[in-house]
ROSE-4610 file (N, C-alpha, C; in Angstrom, 1 decimal, always signed):
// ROSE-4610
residu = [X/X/X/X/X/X/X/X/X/X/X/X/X/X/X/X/X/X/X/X/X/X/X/X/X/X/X/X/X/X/X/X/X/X/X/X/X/X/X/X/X/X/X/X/X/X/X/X/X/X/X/X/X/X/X/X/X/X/X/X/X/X/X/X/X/X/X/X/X/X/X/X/X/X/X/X/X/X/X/X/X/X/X/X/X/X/X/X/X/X/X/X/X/X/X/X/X/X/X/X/X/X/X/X/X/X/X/X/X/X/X/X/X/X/X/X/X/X/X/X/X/X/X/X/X/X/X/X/X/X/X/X/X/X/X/X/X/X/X/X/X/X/X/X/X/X/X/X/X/X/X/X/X/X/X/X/X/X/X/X/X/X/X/X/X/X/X/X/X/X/X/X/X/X/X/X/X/X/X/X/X/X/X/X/X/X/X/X/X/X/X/X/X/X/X/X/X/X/X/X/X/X/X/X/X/X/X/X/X/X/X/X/X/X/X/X/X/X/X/X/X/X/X/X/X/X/X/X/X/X/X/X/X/X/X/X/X/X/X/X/X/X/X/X/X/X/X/X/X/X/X/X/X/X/X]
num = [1/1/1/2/2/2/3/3/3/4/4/4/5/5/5/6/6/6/7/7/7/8/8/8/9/9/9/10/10/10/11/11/11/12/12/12/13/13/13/14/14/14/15/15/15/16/16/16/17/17/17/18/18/18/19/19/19/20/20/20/21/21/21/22/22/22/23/23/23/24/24/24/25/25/25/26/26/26/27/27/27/28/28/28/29/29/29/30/30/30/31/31/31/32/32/32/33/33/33/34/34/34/35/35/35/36/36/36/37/37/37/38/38/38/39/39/39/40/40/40/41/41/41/42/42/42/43/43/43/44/44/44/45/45/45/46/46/46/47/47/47/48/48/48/49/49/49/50/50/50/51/51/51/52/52/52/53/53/53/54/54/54/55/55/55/56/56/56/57/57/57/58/58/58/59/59/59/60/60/60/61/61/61/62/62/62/63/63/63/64/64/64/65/65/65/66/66/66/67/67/67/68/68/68/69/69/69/70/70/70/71/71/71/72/72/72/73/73/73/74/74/74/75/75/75/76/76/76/77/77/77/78/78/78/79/79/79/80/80/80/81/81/81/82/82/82/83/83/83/84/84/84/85/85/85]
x = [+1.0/+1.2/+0.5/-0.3/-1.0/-0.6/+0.0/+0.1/-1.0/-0.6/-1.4/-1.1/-1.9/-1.2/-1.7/-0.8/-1.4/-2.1/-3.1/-3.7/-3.6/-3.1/-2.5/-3.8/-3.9/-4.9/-4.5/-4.5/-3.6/-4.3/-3.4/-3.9/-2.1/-2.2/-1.1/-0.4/+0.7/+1.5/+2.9/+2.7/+4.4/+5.4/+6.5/+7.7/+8.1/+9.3/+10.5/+11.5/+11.3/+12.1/+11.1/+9.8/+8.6/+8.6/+8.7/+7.9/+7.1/+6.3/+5.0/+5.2/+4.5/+4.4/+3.2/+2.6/+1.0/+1.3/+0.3/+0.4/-0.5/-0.3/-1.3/-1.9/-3.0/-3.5/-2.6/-2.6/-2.2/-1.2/+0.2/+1.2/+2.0/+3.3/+3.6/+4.6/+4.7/+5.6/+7.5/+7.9/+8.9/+8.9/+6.9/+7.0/+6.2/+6.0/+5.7/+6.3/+5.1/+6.1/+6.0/+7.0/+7.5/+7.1/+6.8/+6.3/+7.7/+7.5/+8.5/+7.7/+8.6/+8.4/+8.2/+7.0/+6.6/+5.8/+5.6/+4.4/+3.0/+2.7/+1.2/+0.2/-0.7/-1.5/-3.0/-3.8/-5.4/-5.7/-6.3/-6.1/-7.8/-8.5/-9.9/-9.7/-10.7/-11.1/-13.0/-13.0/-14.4/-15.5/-15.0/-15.8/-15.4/-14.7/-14.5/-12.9/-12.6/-11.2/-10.5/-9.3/-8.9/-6.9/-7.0/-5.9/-4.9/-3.6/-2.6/-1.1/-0.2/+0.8/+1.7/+2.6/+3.5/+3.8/+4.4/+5.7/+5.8/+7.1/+7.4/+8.5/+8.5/+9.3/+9.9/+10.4/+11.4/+10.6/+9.9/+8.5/+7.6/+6.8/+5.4/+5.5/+4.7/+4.2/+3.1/+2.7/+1.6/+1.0/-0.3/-0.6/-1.3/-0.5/-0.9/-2.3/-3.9/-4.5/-4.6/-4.5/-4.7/-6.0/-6.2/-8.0/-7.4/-6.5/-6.6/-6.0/-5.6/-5.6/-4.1/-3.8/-3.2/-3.7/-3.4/-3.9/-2.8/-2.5/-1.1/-1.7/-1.1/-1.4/-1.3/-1.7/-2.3/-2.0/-1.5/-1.8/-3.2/-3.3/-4.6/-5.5/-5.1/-5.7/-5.6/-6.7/-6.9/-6.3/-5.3/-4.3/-4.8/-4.3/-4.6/-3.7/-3.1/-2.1/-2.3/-1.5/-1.5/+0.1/+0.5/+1.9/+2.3/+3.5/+3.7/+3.9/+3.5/+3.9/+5.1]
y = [-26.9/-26.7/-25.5/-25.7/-24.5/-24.0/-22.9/-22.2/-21.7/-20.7/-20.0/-18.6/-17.6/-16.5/-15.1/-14.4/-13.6/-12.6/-11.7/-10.5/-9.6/-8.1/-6.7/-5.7/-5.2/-3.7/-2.8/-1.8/-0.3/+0.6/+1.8/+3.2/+4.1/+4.7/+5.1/+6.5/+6.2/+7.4/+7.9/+8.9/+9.4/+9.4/+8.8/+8.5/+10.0/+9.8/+10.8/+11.3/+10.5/+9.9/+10.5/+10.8/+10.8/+10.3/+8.7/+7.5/+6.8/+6.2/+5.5/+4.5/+4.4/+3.4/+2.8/+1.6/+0.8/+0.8/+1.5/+1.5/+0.2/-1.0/-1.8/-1.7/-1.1/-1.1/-2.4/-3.5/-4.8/-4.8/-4.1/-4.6/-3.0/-3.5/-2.5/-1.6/-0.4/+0.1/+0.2/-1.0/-1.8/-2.5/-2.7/-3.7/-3.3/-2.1/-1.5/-1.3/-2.1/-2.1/-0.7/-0.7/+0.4/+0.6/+1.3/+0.9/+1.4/+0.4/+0.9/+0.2/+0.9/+0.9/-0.3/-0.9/-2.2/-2.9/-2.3/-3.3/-3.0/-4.5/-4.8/-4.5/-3.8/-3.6/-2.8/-3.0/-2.9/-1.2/-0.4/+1.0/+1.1/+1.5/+2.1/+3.1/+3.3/+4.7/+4.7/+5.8/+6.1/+5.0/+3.9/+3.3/+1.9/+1.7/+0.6/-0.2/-1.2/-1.6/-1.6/-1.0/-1.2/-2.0/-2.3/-3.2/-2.6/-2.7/-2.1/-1.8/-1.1/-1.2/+0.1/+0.2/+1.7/+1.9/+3.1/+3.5/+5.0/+4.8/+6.4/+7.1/+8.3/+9.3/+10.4/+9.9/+10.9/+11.7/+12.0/+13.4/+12.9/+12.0/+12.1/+9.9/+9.7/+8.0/+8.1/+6.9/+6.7/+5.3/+5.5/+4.1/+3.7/+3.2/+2.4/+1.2/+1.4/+0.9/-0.3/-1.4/-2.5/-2.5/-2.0/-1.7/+0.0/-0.1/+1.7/+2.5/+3.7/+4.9/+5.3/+6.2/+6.0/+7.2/+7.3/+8.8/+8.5/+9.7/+9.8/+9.7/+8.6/+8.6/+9.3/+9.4/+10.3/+9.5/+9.9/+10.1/+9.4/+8.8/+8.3/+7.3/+7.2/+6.1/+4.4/+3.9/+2.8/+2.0/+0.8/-0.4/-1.6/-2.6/-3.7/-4.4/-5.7/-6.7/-7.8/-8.8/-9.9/-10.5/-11.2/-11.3/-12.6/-12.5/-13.6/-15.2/-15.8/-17.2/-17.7]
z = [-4.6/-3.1/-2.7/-2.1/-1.5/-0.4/+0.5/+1.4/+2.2/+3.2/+3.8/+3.5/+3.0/+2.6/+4.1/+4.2/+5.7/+4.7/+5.3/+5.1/+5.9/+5.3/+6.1/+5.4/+6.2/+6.1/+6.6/+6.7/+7.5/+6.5/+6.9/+6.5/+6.0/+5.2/+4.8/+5.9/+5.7/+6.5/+5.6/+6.0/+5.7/+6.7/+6.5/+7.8/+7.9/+8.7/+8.4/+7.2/+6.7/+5.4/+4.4/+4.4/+3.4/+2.5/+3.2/+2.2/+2.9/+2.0/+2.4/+3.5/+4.3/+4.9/+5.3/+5.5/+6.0/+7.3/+8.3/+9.8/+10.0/+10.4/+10.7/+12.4/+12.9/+14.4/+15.1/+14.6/+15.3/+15.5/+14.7/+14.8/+15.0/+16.2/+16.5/+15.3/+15.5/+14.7/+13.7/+14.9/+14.3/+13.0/+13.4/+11.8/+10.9/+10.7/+9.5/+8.2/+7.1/+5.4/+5.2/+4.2/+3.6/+2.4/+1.8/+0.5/-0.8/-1.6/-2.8/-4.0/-5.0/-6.2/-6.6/-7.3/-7.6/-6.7/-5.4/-4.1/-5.1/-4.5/-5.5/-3.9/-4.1/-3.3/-3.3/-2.3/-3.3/-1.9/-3.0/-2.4/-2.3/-1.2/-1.2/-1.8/-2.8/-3.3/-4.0/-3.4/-3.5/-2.9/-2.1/-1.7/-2.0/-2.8/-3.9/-3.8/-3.6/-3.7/-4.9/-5.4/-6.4/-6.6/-7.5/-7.4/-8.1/-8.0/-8.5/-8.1/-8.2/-7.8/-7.8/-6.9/-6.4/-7.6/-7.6/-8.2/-7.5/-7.4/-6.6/-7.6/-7.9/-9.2/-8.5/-7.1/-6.3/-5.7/-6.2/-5.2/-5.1/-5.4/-5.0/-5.2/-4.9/-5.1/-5.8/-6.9/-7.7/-7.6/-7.5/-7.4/-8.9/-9.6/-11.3/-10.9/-11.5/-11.4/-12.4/-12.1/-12.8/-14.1/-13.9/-14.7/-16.0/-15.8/-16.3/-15.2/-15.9/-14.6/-13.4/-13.6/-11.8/-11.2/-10.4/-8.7/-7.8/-7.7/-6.0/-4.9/-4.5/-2.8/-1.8/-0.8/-0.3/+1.4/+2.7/+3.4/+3.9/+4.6/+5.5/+4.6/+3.4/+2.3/+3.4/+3.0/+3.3/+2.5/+2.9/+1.8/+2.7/+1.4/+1.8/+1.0/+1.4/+0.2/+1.3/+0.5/+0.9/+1.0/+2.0/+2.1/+1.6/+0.5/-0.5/+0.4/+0.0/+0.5/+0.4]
């Protein structure tokens, strides 16, 4: 069975709460994801999309790179995912 799957792009923010959130331009602020521990999602860095997934350790958020690696997220990072079917 094949679906239609949506596509989100945004830029990362810190709430009030200082957790992550994807601002998407298109959509208003009510509907902004949240990010938690385990979202699969593809983070620009250095020019390049990379794939991988949250994890947050109480202070800071990490993005675990599917290839190797993780780097903390940061404020104004470009995201991208795909919303499950």
């Amino acid at each position: 069975m094949t679906g239609k799957q949506r596509f989100h792009a945004g830029f990362l923010f810190l709430d009030q709460n200082k957790r992550y959130c994807v601002c998407e331009p298109a959509l208003p602020m009510s509907q902004m994801v949240t990010l938690t521990s385990g979202c699969a999602l593809e983070v620009l860095r250095d020019g390049e999309w990379v794939s991988g997934c949250v994890e947050g350790d109480g202070q800071d958020y990490w993005f675990f790179v599917k290839a190797g690696g993780k780097f903390k997220l940061a404020e104004r990072m470009m995201v991208r995912y795909t919303e499950p079917e």
